[in-house]
C-alpha positions, 0 to 999 in steps of 0.5 A: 446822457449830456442831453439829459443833464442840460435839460434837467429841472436841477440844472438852473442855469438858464433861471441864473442867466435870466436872473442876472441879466435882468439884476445887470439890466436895472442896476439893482436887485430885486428884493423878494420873498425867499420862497417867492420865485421872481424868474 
């Protein structure tokens, strides 16, 4: 069940990590469409 919940297309987690890393990277947020995925 646990394994389910960690690879479930809900859980964001790894899109939020990329996210942020590349946010902490530039020094800046990278501005988008909001129904444009940048990750």
């Amino acid at each position: 069940m646990t394994q389910l919940q960690r690879n479930s297309p809900e859980n964001n987690d790894e899109s939020i990590k990329k996210i942020a890393k590349e946010v902490l990277s530039q020094r800046a947020y990278i501005c988008s469409h909001p129904l444009e995925r940048t990750y």
